[in-house]
N, C-alpha and C positions, 0 to 999 in steps of 0.2 A: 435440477441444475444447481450447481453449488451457489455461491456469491464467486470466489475467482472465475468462473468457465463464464459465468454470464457479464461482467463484466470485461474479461478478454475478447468474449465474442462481442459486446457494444462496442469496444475500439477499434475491432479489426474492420466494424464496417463503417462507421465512421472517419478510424483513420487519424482524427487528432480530438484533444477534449481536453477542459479542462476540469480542476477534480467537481466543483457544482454538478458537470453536467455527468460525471462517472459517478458521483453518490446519488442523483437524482435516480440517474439510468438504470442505477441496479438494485433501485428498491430497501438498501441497506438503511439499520435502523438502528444501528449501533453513531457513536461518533464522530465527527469530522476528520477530526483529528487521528483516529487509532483506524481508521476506514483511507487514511493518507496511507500510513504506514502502511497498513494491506498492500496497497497498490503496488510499493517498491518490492514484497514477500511475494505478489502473484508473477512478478518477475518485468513488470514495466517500467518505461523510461522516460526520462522529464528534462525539457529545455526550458528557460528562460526566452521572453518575448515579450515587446514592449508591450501597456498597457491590459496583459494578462495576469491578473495577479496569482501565486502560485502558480504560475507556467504553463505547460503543455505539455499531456500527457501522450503519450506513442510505443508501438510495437517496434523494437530495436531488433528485437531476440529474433531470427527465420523459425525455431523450434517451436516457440508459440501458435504459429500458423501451422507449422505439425500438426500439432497438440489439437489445434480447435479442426481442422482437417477428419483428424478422427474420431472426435465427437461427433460435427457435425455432415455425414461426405456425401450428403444433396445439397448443401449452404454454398452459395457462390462466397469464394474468399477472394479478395485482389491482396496479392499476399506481395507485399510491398515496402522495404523500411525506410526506403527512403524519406528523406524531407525535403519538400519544397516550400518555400518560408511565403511563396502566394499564393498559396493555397489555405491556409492556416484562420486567418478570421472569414474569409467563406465558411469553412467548413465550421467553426464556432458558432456562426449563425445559424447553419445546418442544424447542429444539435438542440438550440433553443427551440427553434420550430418541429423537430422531431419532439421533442419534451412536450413542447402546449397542443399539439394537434393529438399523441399518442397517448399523455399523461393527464391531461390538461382539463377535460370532458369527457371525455370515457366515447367516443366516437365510432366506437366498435371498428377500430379497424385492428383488422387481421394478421396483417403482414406488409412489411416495412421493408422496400429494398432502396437501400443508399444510392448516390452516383457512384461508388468505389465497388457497392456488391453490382450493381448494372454492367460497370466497366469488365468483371469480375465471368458475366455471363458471354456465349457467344452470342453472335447477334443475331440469330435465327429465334432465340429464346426472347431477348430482351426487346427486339422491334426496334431497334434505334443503331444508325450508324456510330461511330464511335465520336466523331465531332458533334452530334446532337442528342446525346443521354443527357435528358432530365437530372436534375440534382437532385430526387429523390421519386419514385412509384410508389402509391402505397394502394392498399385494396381494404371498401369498407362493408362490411355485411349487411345488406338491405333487409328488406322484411320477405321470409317467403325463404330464407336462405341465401339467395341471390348475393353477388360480390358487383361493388363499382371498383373503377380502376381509375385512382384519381395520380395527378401529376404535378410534381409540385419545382417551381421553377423561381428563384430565391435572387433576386434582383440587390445586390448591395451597392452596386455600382450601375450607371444609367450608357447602356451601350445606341448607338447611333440609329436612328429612327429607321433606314432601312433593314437592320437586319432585325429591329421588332414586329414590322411589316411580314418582313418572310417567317419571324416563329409564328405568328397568327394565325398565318398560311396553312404554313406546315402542320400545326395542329389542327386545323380548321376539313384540309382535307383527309384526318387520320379517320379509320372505320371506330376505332376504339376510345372515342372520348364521345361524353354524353354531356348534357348541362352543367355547369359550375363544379368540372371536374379536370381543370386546368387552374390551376394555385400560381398566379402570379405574387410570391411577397416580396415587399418594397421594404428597406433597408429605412426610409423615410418618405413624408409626406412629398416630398418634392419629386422624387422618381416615381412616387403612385401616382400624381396628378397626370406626369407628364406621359405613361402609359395610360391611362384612362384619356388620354387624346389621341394618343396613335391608334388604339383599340378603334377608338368613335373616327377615325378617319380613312382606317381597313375596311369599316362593316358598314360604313353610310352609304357606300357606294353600291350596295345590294348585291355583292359578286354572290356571299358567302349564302343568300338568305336564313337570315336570323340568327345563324350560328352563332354569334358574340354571345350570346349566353350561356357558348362553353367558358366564358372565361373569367374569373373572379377576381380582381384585383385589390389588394390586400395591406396597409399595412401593419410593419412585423411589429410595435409598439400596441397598436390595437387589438392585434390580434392574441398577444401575448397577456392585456389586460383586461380581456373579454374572456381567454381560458381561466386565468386567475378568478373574476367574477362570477362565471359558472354560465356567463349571458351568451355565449356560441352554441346554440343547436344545430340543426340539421333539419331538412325542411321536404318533403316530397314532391317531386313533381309531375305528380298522375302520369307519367310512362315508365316507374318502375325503377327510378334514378332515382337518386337523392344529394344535395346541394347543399356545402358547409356556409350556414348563414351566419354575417358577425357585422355585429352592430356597426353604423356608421361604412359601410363597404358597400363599395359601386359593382 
C-alpha cells in the first residue's frame, strides 16, 4: 500500500484529523513538514478551527472515495463530504484513542472499524441500530488464534444518568461482549468518576449478575500516558477472553 492510499483510507474512516494524527496514522518517516505538503498532492482538504493548530484535515473530493472504493471493495466506506463543525473534536478524540490503543502497545488487534465505517455497514453486518453504533469496534487476537470483539465508547461530554443506565443495559444484555470488553473513555477525571457511580448503581442491584465486569472505565489522559510508558498490558481471564488492564482504572 503506497503512503497516499493508506493515508486516504485513515481519513475516509475517520472522517476528520489533524496532520499529528495523519503522520502518526500512516507510519511516514519522512518530515513534518514535506509529509504537509503530501497531504494537499494526495488531493486533500484543510479548514481552520478553533484551538486545532494547523487545522483539519477532510475528504472534499467524491472521486477519492472512487479511488479508495476500488482499492478497497470489501472496506465499508461512509462516503461523505460533508462537515458538520460538532462532530470534529469527537472525532479528534477518536483518533488519539485509535493511535494509543492501535499504535501505542502493540495490543494485537486486528482490525479497526470507526463509527463512520459501522455507519458505512448495513445493520445486519454491524449489530447495531443506527442511533446506537459504538464510536468505534475493534477486534483483538487472543491466544489459540481466537478474536475478542471489544467496543469502545469515548465519553467527552457527561450525558444524563438515565440514558447511562440504559447503555449498561444495553450492553449488558448483548450475546457478544465478554469481560473488560466495553471501553468507556472519559474525556476527564470528573465524567470517569461520575460513570464509575452510575456503573456501581446499575450492578449493585443484582439484575445483571456480575456482568459490570464487562465494563472498563477509563480515563483518556491515563490511558494515553500509560500507552506512552509501555505500563498497558492485557491480562487473561481463564475463559479465553482477554481484558485491556491500565494502571490506576476501575
Amino acid at each position: 500500500m503506497t503512503l497516499r492510499v493508506g493515508v486516504l483510507k485513515l481519513l475516509a474512516d475517520q472522517k476528520y484529523a489533524n496532520l499529528e494524527d495523519l503522520y502518526i496514522g500512516s507510519g511516514s518517516t519522512g518530515s513534518k513538514e514535506s509529509f504537509r505538503v503530501s497531504l494537499y498532492q494526495f488531493g486533500l482538504s484543510r479548514f481552520s478551527f478553533p484551538a486545532v493548530s494547523g487545522g483539519v484535515w477532510h475528504i472534499a473530493n467524491p472521486q477519492i472515495y472512487e479511488e479508495l472504493e476500488q482499492v478497497f471493495p470489501k472496506e465499508p466506506l461512509y462516503k461523505s463530504t460533508d462537515i458538520h463543525f460538532n462532530e470534529i473534536y469527537h472525532a479528534l478524540g477518536m483518533n488519539k484513542i485509535r493511535h494509543a490503543l492501535v499504535n501505542g502497545n502493540k495490543l494485537s488487534i486486528q482490525s479497526w472499524y470507526s463509527e463512520y465505517s459501522l455507519r458505512a455497514m448495513p445493520v445486519s453486518v454491524r449489530g447495531f441500530t443506527y442511533t446506537k453504533i459504538p464510536d468505534a469496534i475493534f477486534f483483538k487476537k487472543l491466544e489459540g488464534g481466537k478474536q475478542q470483539k471489544c467496543f469502545v465508547e469515548f465519553e467527552r461530554s457527561l450525558k444524563n444518568r438515565e440514558r447511562y443506565r440504559n447503555i449498561f443495559k444495553f450492553y449488558a444484555n448483548r450475546k457478544d461482549v465478554s469481560r473488560g470488553s466495553v471501553l468507556f473513555i472519559c474525556q476527564n477525571k470528573y465524567i470517569e468518576n461520575e460513570l464509575l457511580k452510575i456503573r456501581k448503581e446499575v450492578f449493585s442491584k443484582g439484575i445483571f449478575n456480575d456482568v459490570e465486569e464487562i465494563f472498563k472505565i477509563i480515563n483518556l489522559d491515563a490511558v494515553i500516558a500509560s500507552m506512552e510508558e509501555g505500563s498497558v498490558h492485557e491480562q487473561s481471564n481463564g475463559d479465553g477472553s482477554i481484558q485491556l488492564v491500565v494502571n490506576d482504572v476501575r
